[in-house]
N, CA, C and O atoms as CSV, one atom per row, in Angstrom:
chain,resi,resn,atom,element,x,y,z
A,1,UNK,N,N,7.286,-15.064,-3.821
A,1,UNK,CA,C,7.091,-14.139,-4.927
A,1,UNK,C,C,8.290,-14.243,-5.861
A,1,UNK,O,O,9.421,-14.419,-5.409
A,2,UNK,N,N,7.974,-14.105,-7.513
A,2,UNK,CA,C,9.245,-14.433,-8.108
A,2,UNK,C,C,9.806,-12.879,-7.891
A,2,UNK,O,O,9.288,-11.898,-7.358
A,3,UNK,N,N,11.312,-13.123,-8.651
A,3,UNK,CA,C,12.197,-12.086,-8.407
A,3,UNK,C,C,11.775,-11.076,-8.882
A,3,UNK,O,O,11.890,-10.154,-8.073
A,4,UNK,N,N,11.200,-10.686,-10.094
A,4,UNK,CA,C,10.257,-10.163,-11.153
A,4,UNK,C,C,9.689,-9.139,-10.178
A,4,UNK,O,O,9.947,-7.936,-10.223
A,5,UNK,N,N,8.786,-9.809,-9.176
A,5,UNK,CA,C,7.675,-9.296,-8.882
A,5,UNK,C,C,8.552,-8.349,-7.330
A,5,UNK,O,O,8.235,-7.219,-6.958
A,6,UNK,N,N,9.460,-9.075,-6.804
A,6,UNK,CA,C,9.946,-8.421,-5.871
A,6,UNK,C,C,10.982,-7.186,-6.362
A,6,UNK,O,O,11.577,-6.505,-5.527
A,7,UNK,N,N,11.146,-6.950,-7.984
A,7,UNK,CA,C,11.924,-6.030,-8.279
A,7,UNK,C,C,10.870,-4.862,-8.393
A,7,UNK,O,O,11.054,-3.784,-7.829
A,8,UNK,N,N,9.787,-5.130,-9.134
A,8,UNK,CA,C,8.810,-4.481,-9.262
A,8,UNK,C,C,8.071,-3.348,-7.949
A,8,UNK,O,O,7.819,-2.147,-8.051
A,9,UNK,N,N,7.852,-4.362,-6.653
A,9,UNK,CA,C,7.420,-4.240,-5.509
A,9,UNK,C,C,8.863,-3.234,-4.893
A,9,UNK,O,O,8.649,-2.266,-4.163
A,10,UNK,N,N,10.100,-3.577,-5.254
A,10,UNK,CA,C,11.035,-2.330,-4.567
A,10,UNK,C,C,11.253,-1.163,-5.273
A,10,UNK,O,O,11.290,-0.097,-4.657
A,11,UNK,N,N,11.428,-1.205,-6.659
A,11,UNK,CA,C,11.287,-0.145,-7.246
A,11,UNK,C,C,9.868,1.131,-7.703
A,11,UNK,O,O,9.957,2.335,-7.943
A,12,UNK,N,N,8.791,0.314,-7.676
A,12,UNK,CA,C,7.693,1.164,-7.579
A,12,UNK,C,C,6.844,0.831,-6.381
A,12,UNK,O,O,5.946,1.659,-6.227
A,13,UNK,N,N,6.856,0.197,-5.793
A,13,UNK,CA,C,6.638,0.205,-4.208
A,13,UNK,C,C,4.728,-0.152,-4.241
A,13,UNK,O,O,3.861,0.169,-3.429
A,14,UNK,N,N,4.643,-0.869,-5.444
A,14,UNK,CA,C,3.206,-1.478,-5.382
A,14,UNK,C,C,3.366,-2.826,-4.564
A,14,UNK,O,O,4.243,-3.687,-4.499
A,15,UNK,N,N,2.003,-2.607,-3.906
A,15,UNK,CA,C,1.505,-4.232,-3.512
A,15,UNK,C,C,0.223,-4.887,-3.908
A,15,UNK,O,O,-0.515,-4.146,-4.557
A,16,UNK,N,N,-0.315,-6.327,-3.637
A,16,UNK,CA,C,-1.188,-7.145,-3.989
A,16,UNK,C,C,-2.331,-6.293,-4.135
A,16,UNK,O,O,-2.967,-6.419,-5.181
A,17,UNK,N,N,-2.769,-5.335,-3.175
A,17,UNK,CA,C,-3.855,-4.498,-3.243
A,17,UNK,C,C,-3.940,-3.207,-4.051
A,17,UNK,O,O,-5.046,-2.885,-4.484
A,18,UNK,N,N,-2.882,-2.437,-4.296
A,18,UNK,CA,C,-2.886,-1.854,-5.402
A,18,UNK,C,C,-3.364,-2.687,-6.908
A,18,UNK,O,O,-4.245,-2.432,-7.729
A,19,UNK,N,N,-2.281,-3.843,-6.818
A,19,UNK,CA,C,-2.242,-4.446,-8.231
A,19,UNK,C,C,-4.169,-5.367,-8.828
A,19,UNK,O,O,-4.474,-5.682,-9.979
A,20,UNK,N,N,-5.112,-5.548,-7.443
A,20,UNK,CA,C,-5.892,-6.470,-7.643
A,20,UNK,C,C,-7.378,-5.031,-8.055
A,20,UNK,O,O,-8.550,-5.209,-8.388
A,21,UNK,N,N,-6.588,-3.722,-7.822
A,21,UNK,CA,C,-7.688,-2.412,-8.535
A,21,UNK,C,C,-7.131,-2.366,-9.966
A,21,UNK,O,O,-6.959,-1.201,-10.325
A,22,UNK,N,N,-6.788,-3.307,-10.920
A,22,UNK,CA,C,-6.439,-3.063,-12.142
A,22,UNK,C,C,-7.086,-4.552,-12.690
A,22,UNK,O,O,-6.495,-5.627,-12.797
A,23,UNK,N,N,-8.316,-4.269,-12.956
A,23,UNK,CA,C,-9.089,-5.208,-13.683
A,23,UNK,C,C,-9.933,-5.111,-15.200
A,23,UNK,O,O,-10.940,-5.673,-15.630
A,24,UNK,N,N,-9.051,-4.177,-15.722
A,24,UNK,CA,C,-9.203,-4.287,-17.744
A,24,UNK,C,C,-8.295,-4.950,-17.862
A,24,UNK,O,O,-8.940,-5.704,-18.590
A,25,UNK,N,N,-7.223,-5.469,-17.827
A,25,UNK,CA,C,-5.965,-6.188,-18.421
A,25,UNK,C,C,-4.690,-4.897,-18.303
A,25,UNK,O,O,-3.567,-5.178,-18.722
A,26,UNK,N,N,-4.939,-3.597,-17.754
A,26,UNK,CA,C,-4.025,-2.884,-17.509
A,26,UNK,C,C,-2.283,-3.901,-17.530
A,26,UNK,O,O,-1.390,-3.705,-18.354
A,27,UNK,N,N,-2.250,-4.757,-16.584
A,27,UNK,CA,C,-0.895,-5.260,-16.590
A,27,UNK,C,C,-0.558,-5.898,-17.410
A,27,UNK,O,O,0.631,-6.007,-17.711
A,28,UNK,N,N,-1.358,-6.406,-17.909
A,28,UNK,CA,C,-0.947,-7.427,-19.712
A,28,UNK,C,C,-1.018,-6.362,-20.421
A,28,UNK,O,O,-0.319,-6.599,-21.406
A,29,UNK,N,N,-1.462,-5.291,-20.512
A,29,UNK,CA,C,-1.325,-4.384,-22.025
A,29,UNK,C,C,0.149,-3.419,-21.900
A,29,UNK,O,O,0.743,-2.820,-22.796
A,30,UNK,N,N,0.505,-3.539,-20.280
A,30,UNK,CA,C,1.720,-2.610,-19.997
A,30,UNK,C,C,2.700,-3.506,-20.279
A,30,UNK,O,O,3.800,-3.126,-20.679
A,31,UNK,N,N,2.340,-5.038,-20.062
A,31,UNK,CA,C,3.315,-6.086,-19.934
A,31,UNK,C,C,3.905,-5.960,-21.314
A,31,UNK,O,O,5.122,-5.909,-21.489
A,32,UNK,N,N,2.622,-5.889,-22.738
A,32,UNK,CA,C,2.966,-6.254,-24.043
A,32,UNK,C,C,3.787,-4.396,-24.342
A,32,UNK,O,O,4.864,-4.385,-24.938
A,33,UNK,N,N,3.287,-3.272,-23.970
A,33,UNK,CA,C,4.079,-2.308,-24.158
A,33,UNK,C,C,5.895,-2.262,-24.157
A,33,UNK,O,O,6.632,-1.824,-25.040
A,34,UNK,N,N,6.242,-2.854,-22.892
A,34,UNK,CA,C,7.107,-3.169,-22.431
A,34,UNK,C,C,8.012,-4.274,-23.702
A,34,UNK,O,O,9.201,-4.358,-24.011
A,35,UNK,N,N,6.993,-4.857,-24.092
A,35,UNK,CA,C,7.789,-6.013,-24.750
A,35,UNK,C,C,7.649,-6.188,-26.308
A,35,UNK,O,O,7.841,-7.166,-27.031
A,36,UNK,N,N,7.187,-4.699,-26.611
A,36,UNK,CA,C,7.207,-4.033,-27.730
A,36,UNK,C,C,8.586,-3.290,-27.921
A,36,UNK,O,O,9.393,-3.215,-28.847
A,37,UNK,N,N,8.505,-2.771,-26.636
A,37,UNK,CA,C,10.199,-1.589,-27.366
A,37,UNK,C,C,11.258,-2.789,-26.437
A,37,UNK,O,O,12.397,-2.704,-25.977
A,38,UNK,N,N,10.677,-3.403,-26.449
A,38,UNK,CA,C,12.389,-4.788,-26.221
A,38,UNK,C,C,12.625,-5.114,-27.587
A,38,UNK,O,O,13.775,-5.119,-28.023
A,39,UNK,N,N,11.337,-5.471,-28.526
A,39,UNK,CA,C,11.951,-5.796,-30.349
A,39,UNK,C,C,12.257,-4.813,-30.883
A,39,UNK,O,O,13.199,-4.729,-31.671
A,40,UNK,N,N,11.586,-3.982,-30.581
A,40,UNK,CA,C,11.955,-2.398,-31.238
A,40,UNK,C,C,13.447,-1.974,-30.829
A,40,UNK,O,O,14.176,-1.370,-31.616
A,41,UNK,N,N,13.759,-2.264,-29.804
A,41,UNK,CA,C,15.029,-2.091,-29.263
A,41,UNK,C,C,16.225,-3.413,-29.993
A,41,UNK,O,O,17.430,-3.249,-30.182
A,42,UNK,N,N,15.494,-4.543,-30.255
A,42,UNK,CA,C,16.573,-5.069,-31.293
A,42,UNK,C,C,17.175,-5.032,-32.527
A,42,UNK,O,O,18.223,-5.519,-32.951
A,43,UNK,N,N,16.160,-4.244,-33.109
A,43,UNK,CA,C,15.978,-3.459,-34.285
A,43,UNK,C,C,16.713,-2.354,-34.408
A,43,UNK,O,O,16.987,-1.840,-35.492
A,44,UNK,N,N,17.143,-1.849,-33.081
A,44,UNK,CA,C,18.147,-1.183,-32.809
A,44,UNK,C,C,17.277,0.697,-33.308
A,44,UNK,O,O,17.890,1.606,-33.867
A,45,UNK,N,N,15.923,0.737,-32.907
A,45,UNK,CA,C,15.124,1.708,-33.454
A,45,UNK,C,C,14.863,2.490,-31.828
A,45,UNK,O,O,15.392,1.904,-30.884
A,46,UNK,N,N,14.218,3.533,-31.579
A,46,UNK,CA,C,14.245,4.350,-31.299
A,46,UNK,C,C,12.867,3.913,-30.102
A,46,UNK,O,O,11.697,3.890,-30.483
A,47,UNK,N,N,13.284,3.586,-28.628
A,47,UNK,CA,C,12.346,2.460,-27.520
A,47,UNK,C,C,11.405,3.621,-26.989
A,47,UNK,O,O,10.418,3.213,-26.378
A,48,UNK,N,N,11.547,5.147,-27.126
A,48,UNK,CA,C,10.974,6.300,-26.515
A,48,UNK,C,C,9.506,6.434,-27.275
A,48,UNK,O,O,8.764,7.414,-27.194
A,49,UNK,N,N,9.335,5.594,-27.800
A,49,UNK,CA,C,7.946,5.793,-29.051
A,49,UNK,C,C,6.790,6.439,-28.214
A,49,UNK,O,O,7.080,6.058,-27.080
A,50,UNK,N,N,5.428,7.340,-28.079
A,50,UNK,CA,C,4.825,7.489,-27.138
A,50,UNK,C,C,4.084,6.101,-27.090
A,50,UNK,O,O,3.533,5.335,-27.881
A,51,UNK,N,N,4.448,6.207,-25.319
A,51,UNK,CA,C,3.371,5.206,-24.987
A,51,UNK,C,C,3.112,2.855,-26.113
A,51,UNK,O,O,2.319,1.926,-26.261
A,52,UNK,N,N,4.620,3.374,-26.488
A,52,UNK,CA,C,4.228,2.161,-27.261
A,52,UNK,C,C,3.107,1.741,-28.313
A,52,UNK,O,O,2.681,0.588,-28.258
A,53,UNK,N,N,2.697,2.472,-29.103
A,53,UNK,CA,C,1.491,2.648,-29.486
A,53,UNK,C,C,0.005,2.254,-29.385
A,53,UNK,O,O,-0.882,1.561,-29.883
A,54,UNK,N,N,0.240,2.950,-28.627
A,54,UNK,CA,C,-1.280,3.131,-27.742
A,54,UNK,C,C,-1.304,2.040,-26.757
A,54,UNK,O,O,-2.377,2.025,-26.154
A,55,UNK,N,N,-0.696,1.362,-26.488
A,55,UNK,CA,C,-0.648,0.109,-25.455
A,55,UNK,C,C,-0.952,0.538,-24.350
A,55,UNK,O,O,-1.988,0.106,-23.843
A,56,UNK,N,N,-0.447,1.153,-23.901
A,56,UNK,CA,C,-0.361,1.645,-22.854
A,56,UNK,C,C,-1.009,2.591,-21.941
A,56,UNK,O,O,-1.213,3.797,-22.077
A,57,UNK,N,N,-1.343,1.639,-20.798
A,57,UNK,CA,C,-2.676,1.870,-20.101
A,57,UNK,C,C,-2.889,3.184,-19.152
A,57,UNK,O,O,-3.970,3.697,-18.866
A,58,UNK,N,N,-1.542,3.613,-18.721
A,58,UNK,CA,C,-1.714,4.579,-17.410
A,58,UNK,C,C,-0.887,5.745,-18.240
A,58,UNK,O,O,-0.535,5.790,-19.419
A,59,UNK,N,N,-0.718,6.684,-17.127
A,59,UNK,CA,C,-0.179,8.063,-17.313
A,59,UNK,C,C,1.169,7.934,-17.828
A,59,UNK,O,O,1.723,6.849,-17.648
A,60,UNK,N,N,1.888,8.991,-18.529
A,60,UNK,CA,C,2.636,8.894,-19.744
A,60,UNK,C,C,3.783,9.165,-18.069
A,60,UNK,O,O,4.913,9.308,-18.536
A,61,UNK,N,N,3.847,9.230,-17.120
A,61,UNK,CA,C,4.619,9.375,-15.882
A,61,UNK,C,C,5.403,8.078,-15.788
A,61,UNK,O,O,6.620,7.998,-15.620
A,62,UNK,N,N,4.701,7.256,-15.894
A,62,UNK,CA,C,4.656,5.930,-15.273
A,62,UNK,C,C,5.676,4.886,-16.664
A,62,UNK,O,O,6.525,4.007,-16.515
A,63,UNK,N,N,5.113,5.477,-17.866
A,63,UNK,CA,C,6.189,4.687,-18.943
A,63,UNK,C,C,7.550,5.083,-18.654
A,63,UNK,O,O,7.911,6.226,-18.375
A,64,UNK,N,N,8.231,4.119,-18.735
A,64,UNK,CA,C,9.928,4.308,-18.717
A,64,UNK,C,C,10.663,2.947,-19.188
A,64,UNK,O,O,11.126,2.062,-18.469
A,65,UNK,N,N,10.639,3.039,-20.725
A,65,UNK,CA,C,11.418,2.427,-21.243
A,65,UNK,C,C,12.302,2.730,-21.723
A,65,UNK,O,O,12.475,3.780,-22.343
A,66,UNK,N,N,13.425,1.452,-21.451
A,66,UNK,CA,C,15.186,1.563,-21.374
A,66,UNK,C,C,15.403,1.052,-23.112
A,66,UNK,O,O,14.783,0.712,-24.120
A,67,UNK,N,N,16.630,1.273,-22.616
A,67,UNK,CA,C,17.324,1.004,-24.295
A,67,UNK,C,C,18.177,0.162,-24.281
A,67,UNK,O,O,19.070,0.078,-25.125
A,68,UNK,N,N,17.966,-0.879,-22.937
A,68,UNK,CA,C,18.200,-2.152,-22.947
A,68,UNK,C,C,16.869,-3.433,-22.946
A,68,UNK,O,O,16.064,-3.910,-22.146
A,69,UNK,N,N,17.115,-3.530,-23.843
A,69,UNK,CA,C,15.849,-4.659,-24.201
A,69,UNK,C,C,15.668,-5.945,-22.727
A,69,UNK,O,O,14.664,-6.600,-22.444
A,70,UNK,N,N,16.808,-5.943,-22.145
A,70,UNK,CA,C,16.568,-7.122,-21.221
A,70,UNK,C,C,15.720,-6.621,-20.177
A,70,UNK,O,O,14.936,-7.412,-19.653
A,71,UNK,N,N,15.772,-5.029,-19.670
A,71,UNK,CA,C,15.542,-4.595,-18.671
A,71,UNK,C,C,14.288,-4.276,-19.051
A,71,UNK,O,O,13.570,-4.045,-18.078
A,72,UNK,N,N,13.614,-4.150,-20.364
A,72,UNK,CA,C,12.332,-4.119,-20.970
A,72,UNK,C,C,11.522,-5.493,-20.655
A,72,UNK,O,O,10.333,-5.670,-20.391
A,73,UNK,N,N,12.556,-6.355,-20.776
A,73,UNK,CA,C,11.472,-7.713,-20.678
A,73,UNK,C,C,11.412,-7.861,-19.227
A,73,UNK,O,O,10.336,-8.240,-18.766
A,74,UNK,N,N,12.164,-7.680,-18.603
A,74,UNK,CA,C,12.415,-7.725,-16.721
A,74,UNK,C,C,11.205,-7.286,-16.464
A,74,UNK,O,O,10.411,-7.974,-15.822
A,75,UNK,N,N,10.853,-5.873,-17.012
A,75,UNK,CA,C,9.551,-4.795,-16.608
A,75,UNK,C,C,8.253,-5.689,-17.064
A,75,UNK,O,O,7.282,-5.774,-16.312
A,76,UNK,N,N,8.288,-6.332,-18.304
A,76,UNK,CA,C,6.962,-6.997,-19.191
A,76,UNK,C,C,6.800,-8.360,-18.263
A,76,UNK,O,O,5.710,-8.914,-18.404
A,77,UNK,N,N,7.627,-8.919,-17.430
A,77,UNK,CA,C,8.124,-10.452,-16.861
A,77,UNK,C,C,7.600,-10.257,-15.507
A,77,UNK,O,O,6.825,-11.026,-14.939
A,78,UNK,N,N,8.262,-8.757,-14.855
A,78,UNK,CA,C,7.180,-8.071,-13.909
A,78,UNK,C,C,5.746,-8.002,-13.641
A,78,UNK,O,O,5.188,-8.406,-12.621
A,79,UNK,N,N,5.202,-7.445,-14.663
A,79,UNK,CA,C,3.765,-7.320,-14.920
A,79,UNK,C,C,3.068,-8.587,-15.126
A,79,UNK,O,O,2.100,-8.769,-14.388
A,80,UNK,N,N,3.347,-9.495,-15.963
A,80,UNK,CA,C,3.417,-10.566,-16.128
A,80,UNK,C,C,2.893,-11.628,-14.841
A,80,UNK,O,O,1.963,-12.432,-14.763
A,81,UNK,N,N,3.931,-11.220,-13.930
A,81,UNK,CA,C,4.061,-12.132,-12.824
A,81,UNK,C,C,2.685,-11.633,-11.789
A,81,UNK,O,O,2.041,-12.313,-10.989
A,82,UNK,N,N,2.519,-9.929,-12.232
A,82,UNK,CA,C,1.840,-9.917,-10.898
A,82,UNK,C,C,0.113,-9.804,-11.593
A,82,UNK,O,O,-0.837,-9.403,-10.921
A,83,UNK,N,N,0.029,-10.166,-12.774
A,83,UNK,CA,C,-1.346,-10.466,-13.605
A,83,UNK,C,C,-1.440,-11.448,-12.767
A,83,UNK,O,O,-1.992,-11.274,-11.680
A,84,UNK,N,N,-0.903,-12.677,-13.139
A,84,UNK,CA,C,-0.824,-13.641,-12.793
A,84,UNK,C,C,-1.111,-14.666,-11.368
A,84,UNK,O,O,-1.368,-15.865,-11.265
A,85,UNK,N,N,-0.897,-13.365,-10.177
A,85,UNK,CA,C,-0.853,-13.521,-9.126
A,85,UNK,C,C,-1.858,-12.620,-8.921
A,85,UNK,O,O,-1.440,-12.079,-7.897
A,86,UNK,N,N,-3.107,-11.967,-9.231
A,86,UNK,CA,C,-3.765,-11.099,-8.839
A,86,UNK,C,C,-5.094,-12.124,-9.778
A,86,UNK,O,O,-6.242,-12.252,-9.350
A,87,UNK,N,N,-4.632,-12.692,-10.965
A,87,UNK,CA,C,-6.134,-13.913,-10.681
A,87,UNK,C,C,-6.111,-14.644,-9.714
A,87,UNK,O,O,-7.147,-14.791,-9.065
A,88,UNK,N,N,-4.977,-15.277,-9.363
A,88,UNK,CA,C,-4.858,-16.261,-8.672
A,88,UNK,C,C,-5.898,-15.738,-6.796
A,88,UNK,O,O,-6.750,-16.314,-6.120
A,89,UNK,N,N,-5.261,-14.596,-6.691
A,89,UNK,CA,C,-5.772,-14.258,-5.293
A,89,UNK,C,C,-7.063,-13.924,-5.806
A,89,UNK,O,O,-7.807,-13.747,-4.842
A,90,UNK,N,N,-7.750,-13.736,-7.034
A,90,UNK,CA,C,-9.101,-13.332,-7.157
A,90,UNK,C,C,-9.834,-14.925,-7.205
A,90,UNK,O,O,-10.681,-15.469,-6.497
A,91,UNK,N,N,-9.334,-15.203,-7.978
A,91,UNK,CA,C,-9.812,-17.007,-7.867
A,91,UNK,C,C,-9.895,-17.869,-6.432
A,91,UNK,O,O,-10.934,-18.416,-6.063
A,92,UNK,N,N,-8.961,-17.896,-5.874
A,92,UNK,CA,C,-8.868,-18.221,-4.125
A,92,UNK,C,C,-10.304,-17.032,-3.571
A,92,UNK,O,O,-11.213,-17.619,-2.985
A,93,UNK,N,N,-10.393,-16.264,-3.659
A,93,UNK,CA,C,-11.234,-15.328,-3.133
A,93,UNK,C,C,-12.716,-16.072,-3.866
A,93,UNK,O,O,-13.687,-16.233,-3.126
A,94,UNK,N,N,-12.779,-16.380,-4.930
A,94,UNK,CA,C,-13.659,-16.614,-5.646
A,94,UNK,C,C,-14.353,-18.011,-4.160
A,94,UNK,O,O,-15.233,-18.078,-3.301
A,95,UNK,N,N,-13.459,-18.669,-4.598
A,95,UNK,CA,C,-13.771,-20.507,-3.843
A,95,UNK,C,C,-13.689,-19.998,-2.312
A,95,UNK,O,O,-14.272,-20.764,-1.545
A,96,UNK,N,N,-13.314,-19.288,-1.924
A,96,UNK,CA,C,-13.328,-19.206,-0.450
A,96,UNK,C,C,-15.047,-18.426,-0.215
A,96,UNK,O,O,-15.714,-18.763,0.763
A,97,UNK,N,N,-15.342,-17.865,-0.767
A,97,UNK,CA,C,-16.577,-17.039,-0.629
A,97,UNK,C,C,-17.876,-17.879,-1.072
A,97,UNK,O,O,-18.994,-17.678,-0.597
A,98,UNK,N,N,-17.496,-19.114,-2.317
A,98,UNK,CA,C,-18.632,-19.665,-2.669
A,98,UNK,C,C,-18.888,-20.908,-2.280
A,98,UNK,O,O,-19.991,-21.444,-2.182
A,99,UNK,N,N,-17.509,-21.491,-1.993
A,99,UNK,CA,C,-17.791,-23.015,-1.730
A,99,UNK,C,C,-16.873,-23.422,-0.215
A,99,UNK,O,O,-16.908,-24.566,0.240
């Protein structure tokens, strides 16, 4: 697992099966939230915006963006990683079931 995903997995304490019940694009739209107030944050503007405008998929609990842009992309690089890895196990699931 990249580092991304194991920062993700210690700090909010999700795993593969949580992450594979989020099938609208939830983690790509949190991913691009995330990597909205990282430019917004270079801009040197104000990263607390609600919800990133409108990006953002889950409960206003769950947003927590920093006012360090790196640690914004860490979070978007996060999500990112575990999109990524939640086709992948849906795809393997796919070929294991059909062929």
């Amino acid at each position: 697992m990249p580092q991304s995903g194991l920062d993700k997995l210690s700090v909010e304490g999700w795993r593969p099966e949580h992450d594979d019940q989020h099938r609208d694009a939830e983690m790509v739209r949190a991913a691009m939230a995330y990597s909205d107030v990282a430019v917004t944050a270079y801009w040197g503007n104000d990263v607390n915006r609600t919800h990133a405008n409108g990006m953002w998929p889950w409960d206003g609990q769950w947003w927590k963006p920093s006012p360090d842009p790196i640690r914004n992309l860490v979070k978007a690089g996060a999500l990112i990683a575990a999109e990524i890895d939640r086709l992948m196990r849906r795809e393997l699931k796919k070929r294991s079931v059909g062929g």
